[in-house]
DRENDO-1510 file (C-alpha; in Angstrom, 1 decimal, always signed):
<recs>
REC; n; res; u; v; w
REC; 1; UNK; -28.4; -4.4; +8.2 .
REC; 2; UNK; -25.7; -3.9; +5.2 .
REC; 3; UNK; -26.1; -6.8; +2.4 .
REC; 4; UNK; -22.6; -7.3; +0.6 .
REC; 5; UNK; -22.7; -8.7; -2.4 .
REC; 6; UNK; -19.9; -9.4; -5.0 .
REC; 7; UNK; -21.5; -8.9; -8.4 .
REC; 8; UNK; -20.8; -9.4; -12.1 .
REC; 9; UNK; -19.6; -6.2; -14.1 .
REC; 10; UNK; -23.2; -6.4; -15.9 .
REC; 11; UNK; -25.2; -6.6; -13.2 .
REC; 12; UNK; -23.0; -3.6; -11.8 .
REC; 13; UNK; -23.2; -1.2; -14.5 .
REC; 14; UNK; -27.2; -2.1; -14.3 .
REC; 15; UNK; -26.9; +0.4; -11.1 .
REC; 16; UNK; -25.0; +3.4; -13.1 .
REC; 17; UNK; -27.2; +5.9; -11.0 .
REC; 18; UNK; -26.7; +4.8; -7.6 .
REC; 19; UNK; -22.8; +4.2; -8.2 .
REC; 20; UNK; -22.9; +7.9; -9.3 .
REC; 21; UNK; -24.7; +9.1; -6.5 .
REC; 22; UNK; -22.3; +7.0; -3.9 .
REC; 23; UNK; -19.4; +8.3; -5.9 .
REC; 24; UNK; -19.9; +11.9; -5.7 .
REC; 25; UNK; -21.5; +11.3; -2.0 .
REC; 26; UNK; -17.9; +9.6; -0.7 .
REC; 27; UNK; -16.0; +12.2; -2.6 .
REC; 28; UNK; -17.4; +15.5; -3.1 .
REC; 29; UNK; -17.0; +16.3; +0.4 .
REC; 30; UNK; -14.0; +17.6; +2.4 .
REC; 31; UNK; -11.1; +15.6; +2.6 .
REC; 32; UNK; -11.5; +14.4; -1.3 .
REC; 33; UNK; -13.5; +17.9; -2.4 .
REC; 34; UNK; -13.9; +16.3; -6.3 .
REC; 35; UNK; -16.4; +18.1; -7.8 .
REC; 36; UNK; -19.5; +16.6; -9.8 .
REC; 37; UNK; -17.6; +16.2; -13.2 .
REC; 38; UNK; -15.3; +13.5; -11.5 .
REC; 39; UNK; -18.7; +11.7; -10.5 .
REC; 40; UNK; -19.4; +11.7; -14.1 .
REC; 41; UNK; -15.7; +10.9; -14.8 .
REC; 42; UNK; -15.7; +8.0; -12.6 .
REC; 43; UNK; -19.3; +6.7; -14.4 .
REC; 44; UNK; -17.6; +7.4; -18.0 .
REC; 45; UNK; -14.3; +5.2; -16.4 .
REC; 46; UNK; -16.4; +2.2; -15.3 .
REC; 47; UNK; -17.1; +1.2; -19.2 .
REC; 48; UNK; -14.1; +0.9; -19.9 .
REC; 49; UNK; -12.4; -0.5; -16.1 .
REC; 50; UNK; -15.6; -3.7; -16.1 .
REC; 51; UNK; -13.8; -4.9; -19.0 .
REC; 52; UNK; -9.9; -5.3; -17.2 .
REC; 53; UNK; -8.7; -8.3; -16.7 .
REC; 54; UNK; -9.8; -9.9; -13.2 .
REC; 55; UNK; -12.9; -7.3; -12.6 .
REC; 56; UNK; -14.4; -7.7; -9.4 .
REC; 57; UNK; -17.2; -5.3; -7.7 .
REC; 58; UNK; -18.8; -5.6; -4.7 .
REC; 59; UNK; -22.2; -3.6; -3.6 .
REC; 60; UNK; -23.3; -3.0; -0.2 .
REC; 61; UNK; -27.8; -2.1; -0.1 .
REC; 62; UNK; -29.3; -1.3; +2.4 .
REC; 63; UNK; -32.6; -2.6; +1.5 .
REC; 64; UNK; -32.5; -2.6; -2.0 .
REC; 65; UNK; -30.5; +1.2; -2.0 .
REC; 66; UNK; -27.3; +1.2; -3.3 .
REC; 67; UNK; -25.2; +2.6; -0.3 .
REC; 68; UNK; -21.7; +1.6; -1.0 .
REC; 69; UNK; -19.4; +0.3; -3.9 .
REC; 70; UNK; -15.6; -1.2; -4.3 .
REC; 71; UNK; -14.2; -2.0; -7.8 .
REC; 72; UNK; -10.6; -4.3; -8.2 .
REC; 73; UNK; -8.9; -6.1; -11.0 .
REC; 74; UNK; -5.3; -7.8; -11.6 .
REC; 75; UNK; -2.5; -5.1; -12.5 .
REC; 76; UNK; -1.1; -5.8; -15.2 .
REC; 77; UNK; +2.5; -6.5; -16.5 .
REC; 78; UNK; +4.2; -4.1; -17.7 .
REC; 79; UNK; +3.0; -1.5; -14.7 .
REC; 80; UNK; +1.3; +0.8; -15.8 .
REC; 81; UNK; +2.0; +4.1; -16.4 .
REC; 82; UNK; -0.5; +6.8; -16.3 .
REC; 83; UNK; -2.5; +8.1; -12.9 .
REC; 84; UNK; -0.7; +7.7; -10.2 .
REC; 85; UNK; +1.1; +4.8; -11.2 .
REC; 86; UNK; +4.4; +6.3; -11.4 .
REC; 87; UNK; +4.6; +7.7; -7.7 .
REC; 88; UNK; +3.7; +4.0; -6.5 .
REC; 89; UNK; +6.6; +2.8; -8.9 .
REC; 90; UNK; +8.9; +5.5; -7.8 .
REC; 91; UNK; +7.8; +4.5; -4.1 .
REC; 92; UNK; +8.9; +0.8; -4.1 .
REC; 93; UNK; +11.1; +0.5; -6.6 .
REC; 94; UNK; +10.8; -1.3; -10.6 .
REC; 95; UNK; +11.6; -4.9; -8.5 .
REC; 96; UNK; +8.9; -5.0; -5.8 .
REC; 97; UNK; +6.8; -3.3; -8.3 .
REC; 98; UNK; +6.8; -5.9; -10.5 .
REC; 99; UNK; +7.2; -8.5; -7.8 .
REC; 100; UNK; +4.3; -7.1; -5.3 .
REC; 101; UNK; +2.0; -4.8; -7.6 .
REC; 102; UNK; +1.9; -6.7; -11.4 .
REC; 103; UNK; -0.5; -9.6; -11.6 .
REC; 104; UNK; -2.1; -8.4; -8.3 .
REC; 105; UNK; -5.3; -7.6; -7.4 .
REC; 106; UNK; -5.8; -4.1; -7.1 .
REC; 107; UNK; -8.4; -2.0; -5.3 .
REC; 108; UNK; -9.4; +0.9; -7.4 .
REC; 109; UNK; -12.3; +2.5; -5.7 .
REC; 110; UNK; -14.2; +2.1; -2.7 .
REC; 111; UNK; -16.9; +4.3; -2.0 .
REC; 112; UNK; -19.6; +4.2; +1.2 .
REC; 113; UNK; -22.2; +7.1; +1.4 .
REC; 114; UNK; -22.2; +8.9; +4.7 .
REC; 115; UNK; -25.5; +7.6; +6.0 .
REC; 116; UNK; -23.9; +4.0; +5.7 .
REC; 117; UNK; -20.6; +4.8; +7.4 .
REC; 118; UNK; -19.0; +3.3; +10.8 .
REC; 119; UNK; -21.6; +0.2; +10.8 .
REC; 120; UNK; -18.7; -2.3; +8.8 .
REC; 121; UNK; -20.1; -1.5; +5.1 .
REC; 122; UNK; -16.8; -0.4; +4.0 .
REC; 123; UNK; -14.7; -3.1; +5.6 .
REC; 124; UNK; -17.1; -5.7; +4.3 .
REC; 125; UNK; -16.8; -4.3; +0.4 .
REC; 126; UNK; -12.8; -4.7; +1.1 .
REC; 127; UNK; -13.1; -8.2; +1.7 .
REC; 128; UNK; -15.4; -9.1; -0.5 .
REC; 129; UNK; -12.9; -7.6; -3.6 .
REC; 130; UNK; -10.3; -9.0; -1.7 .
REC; 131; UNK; -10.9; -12.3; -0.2 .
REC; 132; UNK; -9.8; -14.4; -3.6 .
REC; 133; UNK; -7.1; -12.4; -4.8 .
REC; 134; UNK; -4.3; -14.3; -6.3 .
REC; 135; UNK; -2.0; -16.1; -3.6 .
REC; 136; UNK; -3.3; -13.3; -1.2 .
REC; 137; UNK; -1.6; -10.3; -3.6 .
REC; 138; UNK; -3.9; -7.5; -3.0 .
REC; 139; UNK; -2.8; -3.9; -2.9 .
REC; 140; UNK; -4.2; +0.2; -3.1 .
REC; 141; UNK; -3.0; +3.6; -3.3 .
REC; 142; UNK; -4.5; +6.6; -1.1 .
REC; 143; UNK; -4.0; +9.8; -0.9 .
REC; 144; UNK; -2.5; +11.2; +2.1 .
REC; 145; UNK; -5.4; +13.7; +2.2 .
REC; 146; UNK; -7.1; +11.7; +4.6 .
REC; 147; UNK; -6.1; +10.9; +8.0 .
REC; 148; UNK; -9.3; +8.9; +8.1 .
REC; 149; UNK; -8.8; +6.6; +5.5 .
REC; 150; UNK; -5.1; +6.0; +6.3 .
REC; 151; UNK; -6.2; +4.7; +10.0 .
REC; 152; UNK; -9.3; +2.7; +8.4 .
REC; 153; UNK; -6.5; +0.7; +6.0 .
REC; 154; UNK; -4.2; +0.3; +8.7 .
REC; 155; UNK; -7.3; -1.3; +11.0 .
REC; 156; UNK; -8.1; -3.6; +8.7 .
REC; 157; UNK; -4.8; -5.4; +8.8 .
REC; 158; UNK; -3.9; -3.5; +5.5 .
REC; 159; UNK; +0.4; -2.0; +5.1 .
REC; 160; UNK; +1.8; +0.9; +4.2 .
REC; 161; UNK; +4.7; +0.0; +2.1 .
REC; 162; UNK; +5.3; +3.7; +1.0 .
REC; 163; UNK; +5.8; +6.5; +3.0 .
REC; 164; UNK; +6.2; +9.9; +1.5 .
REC; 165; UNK; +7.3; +13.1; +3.0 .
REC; 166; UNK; +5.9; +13.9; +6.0 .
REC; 167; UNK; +3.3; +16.4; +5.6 .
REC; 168; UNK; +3.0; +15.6; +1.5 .
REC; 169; UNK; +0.4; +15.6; -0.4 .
REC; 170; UNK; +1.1; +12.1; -2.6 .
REC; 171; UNK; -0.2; +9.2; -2.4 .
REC; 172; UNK; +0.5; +5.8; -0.4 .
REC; 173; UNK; +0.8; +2.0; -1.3 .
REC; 174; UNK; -1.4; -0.5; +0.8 .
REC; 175; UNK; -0.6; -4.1; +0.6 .
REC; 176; UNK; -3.5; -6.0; +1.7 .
REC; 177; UNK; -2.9; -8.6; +5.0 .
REC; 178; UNK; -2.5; -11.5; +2.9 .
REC; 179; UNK; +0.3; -9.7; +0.7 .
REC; 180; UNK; +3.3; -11.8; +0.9 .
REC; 181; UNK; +5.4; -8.6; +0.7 .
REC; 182; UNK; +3.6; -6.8; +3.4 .
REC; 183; UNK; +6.5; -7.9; +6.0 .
REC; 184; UNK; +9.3; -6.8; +3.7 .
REC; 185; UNK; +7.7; -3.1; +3.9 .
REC; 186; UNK; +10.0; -0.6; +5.5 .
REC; 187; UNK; +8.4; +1.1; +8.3 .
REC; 188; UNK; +8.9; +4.7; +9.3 .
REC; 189; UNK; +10.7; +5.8; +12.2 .
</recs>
């Protein structure tokens, strides 16, 4: 049995190796096909992400093996604008992205290896990130790369509140099933 645990950004860098090694398991393969420099980019990132305002991470052993990860904090105000900020600005708008996404908290990564998959791991590492996050605000982006993830969102109550060109290859805006906004969302046809 998977043992979730919400831990404190020490005690989560304490496992850089691990988080590597789920990182580049979740996401060097097909849909995502990053290669091992963004493993390393996402261990380099971590340094500098533990120390955002309203950090929260949440590991998932199996035993005492590292088997899944997801990392949040509160967006800040002004939005920002690097990544793939812009596209979720340009997706709802500067009002509801200041109203929905600023102040938020916002799930950056979530990562389960393969051998840990379809048992509730990655589910349970959502709501652990999730389940205190201010007046229910919680919110993602994904790539539209993966039909997978999409459905996995969408079964655990989660929105889509953008919807970019059928067929494209952007990203999408998740508000989380406490979001307040999440009934305001316009739906596709």
């Amino acid at each position: 049995m998977t043992d979730i645990r919400v831990v404190a950004y020490d005690a989560f860098l304490a496992h850089r190796a691990a988080l590597r090694a789920v990182y580049a398991d979740a996401f060097c393969a097909p849909p995502w096909n990053e290669d091992e420099e963004s493993a390393d980019a996402f261990l380099a990132r971590l340094g500098r992400d533990v120390r955002r305002p309203g950090f929260t991470a949440a590991l998932a052993f199996d035993g005492r093996d590292v088997v899944g990860l997801a990392t949040a904090w509160d967006t800040p105000s002004p939005f920002p604008v690097d990544r793939c900020y812009p596209q979720a600005a340009a997706g709802l708008g500067p009002g509801r992205t200041e109203e929905w996404l600023c102040g938020a908290r916002e799930i950056d990564e979530l990562a389960v290896r393969a051998t840990a998959r379809g048992n509730g791991t990655a589910a349970g590492l959502l709501r652990a990130v999730t389940e205190d996050a201010p007046g229910g605000r919680a919110w993602l982006l994904t790539s539209l790369r993966s039909p997978r993830a999409l459905a996995f969102y969408r079964r655990q109550g989660w929105t889509q509140a953008t919807h970019p060109a059928p067929g494209g290859h952007g990203i999408a805006v998740f508000l989380g099933p406490h979001h307040p906004g999440r009934d305001l969302t316009a739906q596709p046809l």
